[in-house]
Structure formats: structure tokens, C-alpha cells
Backbone as numpy.savetxt, mean C-alpha at the origin, in Angstrom:
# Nx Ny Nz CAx CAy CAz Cx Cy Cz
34.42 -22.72 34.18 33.28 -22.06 34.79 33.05 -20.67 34.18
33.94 -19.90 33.88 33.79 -18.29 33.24 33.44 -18.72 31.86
33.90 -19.63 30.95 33.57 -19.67 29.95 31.72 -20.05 29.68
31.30 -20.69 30.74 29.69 -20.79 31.11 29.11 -19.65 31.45
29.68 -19.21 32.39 28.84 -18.03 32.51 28.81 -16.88 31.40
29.55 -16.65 31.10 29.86 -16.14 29.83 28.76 -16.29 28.44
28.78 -17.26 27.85 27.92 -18.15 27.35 26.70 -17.96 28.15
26.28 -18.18 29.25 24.81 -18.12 29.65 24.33 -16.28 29.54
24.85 -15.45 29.47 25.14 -14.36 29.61 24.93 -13.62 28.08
25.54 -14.38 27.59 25.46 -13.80 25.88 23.97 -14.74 25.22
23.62 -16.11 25.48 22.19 -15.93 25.51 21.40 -15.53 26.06
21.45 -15.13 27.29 20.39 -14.17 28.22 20.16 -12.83 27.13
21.35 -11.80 26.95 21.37 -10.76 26.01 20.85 -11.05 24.77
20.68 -12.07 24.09 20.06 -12.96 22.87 18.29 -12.91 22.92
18.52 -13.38 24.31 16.76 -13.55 24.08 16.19 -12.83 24.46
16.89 -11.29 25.41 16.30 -9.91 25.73 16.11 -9.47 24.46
16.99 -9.63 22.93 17.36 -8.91 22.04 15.85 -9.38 21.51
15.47 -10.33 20.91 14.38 -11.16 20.41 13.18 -10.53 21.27
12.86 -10.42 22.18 11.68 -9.77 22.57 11.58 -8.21 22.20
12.44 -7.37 21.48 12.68 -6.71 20.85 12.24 -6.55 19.65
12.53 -7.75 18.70 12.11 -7.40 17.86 10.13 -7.25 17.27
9.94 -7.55 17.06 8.45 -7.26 16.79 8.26 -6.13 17.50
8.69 -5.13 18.44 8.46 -3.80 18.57 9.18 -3.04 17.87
10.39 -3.54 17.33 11.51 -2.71 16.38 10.76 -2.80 14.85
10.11 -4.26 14.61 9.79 -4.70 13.38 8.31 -3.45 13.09
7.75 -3.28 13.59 6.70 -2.79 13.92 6.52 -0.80 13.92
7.90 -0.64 14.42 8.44 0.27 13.70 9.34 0.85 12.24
9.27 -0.23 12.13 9.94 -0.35 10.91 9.13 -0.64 9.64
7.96 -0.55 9.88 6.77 -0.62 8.61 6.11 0.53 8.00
6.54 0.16 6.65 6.08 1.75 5.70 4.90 2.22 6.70
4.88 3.23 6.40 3.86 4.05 7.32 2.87 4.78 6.21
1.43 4.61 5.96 0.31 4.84 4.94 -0.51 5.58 5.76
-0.21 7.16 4.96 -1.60 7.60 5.24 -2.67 7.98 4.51
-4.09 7.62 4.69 -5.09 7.94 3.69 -6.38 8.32 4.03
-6.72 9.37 2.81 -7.54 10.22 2.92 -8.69 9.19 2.38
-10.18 9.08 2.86 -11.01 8.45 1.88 -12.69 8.94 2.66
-13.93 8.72 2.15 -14.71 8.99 2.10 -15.56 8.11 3.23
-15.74 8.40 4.51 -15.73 7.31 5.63 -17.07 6.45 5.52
-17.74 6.20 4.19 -18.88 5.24 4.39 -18.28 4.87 2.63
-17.57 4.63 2.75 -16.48 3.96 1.52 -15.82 2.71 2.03
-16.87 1.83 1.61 -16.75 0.08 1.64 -15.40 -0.38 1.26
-15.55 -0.04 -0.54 -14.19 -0.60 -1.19 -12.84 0.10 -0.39
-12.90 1.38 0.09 -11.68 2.10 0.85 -11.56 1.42 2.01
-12.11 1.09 2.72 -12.01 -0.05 3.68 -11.32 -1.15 3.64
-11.97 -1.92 2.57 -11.11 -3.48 2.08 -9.77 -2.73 1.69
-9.37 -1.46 0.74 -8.16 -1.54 0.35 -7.69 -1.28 1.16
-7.99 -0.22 2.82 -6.45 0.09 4.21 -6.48 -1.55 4.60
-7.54 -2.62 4.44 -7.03 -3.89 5.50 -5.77 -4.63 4.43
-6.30 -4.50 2.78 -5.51 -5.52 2.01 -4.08 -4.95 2.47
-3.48 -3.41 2.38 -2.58 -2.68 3.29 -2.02 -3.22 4.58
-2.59 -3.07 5.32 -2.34 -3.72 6.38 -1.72 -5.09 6.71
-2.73 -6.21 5.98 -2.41 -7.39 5.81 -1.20 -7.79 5.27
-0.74 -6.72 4.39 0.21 -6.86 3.60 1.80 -5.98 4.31
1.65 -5.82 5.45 2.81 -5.48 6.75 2.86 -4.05 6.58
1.89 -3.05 5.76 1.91 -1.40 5.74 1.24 -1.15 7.42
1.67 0.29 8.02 1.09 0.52 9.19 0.17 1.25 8.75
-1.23 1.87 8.92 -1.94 2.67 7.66 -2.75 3.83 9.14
-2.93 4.95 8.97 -3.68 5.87 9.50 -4.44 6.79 8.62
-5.70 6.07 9.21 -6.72 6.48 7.99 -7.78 8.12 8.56
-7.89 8.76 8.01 -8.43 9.81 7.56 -10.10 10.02 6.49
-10.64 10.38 7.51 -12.38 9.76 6.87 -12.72 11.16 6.76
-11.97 11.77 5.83 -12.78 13.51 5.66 -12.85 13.72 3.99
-12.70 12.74 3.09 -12.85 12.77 1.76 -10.86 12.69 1.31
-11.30 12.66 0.24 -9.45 13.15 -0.33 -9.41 14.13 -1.66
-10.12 14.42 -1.85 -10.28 16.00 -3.13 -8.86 16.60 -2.08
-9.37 17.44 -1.73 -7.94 18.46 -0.47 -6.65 17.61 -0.67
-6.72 16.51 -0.09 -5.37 15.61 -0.04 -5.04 15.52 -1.63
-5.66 14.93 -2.44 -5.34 14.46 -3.71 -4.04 15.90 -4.45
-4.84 16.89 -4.43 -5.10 18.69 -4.59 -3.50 18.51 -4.14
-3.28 18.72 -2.83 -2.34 19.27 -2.06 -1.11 18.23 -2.65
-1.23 17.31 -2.67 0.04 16.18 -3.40 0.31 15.91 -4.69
-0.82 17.22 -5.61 -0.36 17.48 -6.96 -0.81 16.62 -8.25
-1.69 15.36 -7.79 -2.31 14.70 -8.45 -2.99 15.56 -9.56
-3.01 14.82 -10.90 -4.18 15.65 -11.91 -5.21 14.92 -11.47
-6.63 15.55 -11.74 -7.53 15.05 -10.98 -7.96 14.08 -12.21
-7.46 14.01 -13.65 -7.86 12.93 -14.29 -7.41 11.39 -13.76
-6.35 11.34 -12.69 -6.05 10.75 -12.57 -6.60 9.98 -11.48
-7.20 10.24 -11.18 -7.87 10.04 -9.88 -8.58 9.29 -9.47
-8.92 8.64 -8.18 -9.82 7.74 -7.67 -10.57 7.91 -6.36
-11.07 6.86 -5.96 -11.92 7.31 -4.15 -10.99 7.32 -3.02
-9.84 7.31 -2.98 -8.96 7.45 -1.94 -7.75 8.25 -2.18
-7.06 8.40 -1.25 -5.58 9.09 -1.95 -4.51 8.71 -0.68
-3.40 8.06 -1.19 -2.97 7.99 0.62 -1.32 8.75 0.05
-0.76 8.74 1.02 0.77 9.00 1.23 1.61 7.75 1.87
2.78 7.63 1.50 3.21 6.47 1.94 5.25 6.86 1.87
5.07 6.48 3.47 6.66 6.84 4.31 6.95 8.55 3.67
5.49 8.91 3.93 5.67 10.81 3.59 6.28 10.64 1.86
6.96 10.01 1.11 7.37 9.89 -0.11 6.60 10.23 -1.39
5.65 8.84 -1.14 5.14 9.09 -2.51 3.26 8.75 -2.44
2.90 9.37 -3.30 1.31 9.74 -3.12 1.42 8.49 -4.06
-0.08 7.49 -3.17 -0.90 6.54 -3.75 -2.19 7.05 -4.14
-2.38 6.63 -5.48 -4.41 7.14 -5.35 -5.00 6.24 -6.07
-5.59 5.65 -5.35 -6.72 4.31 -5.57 -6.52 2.88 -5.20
-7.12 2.19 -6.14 -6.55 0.48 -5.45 -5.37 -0.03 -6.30
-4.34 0.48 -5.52 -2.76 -0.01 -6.24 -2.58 -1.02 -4.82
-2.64 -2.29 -5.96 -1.50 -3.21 -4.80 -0.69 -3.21 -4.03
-0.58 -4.14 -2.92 0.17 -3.87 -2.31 1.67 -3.90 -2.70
1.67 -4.94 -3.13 3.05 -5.42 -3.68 4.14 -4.54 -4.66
2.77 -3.81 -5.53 3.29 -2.24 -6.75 3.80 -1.18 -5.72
3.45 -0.87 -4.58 3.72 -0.25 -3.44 4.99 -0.56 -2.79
5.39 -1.62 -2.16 6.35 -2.39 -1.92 7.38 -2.03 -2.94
7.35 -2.24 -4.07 7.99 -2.09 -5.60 8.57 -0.72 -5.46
7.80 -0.13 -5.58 7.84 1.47 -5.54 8.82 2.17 -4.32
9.01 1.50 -3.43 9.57 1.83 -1.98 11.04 1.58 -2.17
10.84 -0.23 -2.77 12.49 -0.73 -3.23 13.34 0.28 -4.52
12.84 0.52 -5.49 13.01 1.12 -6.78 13.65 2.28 -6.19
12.91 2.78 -5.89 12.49 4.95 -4.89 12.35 5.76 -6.38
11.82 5.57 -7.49 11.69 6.40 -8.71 11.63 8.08 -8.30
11.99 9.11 -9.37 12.09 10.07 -9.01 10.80 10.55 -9.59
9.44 10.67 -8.66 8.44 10.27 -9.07 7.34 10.91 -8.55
6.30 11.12 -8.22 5.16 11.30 -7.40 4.65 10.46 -6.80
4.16 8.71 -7.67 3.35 7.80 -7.15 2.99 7.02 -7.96
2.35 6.44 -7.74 1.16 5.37 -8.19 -0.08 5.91 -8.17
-1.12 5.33 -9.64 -2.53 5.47 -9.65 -2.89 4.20 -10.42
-4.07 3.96 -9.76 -5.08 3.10 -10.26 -5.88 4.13 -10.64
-6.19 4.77 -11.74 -7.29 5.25 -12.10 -8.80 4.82 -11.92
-9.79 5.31 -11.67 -10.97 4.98 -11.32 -11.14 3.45 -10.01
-12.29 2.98 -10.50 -12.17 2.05 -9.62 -12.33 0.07 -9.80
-11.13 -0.18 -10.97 -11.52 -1.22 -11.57 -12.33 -2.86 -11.10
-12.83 -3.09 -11.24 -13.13 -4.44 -10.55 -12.09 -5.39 -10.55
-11.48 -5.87 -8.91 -10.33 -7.42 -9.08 -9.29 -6.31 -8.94
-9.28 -4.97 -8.56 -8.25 -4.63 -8.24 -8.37 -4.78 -6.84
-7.19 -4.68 -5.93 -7.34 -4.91 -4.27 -8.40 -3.51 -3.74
-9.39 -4.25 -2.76 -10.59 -3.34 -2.02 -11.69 -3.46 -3.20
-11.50 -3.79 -4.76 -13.38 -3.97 -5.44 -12.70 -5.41 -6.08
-12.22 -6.15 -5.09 -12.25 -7.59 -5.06 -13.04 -8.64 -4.73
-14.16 -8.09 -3.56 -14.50 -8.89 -2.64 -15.91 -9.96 -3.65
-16.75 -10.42 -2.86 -17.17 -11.69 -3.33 -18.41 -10.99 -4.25
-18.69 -9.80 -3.78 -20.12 -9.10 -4.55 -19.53 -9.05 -6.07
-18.61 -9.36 -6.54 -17.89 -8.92 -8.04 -17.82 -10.43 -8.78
-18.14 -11.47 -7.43 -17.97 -13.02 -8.57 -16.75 -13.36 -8.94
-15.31 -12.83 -8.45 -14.43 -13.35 -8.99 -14.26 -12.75 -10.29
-15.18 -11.49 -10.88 -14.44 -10.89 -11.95 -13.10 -10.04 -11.93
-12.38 -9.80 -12.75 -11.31 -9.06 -12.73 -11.15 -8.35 -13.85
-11.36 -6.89 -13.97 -11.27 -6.03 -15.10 -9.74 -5.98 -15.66
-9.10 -5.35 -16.90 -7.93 -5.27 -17.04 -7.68 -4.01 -16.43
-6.62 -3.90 -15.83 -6.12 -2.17 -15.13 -4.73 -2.04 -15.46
-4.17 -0.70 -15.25 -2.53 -0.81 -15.20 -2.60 0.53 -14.15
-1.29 0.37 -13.65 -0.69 0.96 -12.28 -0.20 1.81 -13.03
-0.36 2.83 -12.90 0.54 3.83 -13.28 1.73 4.58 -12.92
2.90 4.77 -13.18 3.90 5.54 -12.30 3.57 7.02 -12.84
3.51 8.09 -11.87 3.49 9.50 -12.29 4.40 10.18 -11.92
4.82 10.60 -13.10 6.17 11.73 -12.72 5.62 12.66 -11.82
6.23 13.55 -12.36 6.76 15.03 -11.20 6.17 16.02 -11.92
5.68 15.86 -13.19 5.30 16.61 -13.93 4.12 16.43 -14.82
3.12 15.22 -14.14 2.08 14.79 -14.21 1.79 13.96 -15.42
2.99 13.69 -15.77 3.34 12.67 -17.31 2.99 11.39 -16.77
3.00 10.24 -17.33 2.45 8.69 -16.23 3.47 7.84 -17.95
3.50 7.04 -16.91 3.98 5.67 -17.78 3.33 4.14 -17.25
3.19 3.19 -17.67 2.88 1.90 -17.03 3.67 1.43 -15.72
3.38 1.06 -14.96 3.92 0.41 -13.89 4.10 -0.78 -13.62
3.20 -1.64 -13.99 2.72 -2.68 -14.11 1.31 -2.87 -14.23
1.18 -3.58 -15.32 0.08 -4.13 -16.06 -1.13 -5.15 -15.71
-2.25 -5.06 -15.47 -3.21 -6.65 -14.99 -4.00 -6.87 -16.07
-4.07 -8.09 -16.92 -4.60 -8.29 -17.69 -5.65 -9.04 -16.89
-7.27 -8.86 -18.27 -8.18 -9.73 -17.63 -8.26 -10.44 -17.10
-8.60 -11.67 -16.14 -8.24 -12.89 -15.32 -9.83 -13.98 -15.96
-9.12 -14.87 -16.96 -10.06 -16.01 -17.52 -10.64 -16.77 -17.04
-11.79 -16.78 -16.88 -12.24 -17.38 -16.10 -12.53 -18.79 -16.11
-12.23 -20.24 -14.90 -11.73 -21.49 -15.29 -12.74 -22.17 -16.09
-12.78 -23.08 -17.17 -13.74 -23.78 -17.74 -14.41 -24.87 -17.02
-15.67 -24.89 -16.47 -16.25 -25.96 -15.84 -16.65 -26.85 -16.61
């Protein structure tokens, strides 16, 4: 009989633990914040592709010049958004989610990621008004000292032969 109760007792504590999680999980998601221009379509699609992609995102609709400025970005580098991510490292533009993710696992001694300008088929100037085009882009990693190297690369995307 103690060995039952026992047992009923340690799954009771089991399945209190489990209703737990998804409020623990939930805290536990990079945390994105971004500056962008609040009648900015494509900045839109890129906080949901964010989102969708398990980032928590708090968005900021007062432009990002100031933000970009203040986190040391060269402004050649630059695009229509600028976010911060787990306070670490400055994002600016439509960098994937996944290059993000990357960037978090790695932890480079670094500034960030840029998508320079605003390529078409990158995440947020994806959507259906573009036809399924996809420009070539590359992610950039930026030092600390405003030097950049490749991050990862997107080559054109061919389009299928009908």
C-alpha cells in the first residue's frame, strides 16, 4: 500500500510539473526587440516570421535610425528595421530566423547580423506580391569593429520548369 501511494504521489508531482512547462518554455524564448517604421508592411511579416519561429518579439513603431545609431551599426549597413535580440546582439533587416538561432548557439564575439537593404525572398519581402522570386543575399556577421564577413549565403532560387 505505501509503495502506491507513493507512486500515485510522484505522478501527481509529474503532472503538476507538466502544466508548468509551456509557462517555463515561454520564458525561456530569445527575447527580440525591434525598432521599425509602424506603416512598414515587410517589418510586419518579418516580427510574425520571428515569432512563428519560437522568438518572443516587442516591437517598437518609432523608426530605427536612433536604435540602429545607438547599437553602433554603420549605416551602410543598414536596413528598415533594427532589432536586439536576448539584449546580445543587434539584428538589422530580414535575417532569418534560423541565422538568428545560429548566432545565439555559436555566441560570436560580434555585434550581429545584417541583411543589407531589402532583398526580395528574404523573410518579411517574401510574401505572394514578389511571385515566388528570390534575390541572391548574404547574412552578414559584423564584428565589433564594423568589419563584416559572410554568415551565410542565399543563392538565387530557380525557378521550376513547367
Amino acid at each position: 500500500m505505501m509503495k502506491r501511494r507513493y507512486l500515485l504521489q510522484t505522478l501527481a508531482s509529474l503532472a503538476g510539473a507538466c502544466t508548468l512547462t509551456p509557462a517555463l518554455m515561454a520564458q525561456t524564448r530569445p527575447q527580440v526587440e525591434v525598432w521599425k517604421d509602424p506603416d512598414c508592411g515587410c517589418c510586419a511579416d518579418w516580427v510574425k516570421h520571428m515569432e512563428d519561429n519560437g522568438f518572443q518579439v516587442l516591437v517598437h513603431d518609432s523608426g530605427n535610425a536612433a536604435a540602429r545609431k545607438r547599437l553602433g551599426l554603420p549605416e551602410k549597413l543598414g536596413s528598415c528595421h533594427t532589432a536586439l535580440v536576448d539584449g546580445k546582439y543587434m539584428v538589422e533587416g530580414h535575417v532569418p530566423a534560423r541565422d538568428i538561432q545560429r548566432l545565439l548557439k555559436e555566441k560570436p564575439q560580434a555585434l550581429g547580423l545584417t541583411v543589407p537593404g531589402m532583398p526580395v525572398g528574404s523573410p518579411g519581402m517574401d510574401g505572394p506580391i514578389y511571385g515566388g522570386r528570390q534575390d541572391p543575399y548574404k547574412v552578414l556577421l559584423v564584428q565589433k569593429n564594423g568589419d563584416t564577413r559572410v554568415f551565410q549565403d542565399y543563392p538565387t532560387k530557380i525557378p521550376a520548369k513547367s
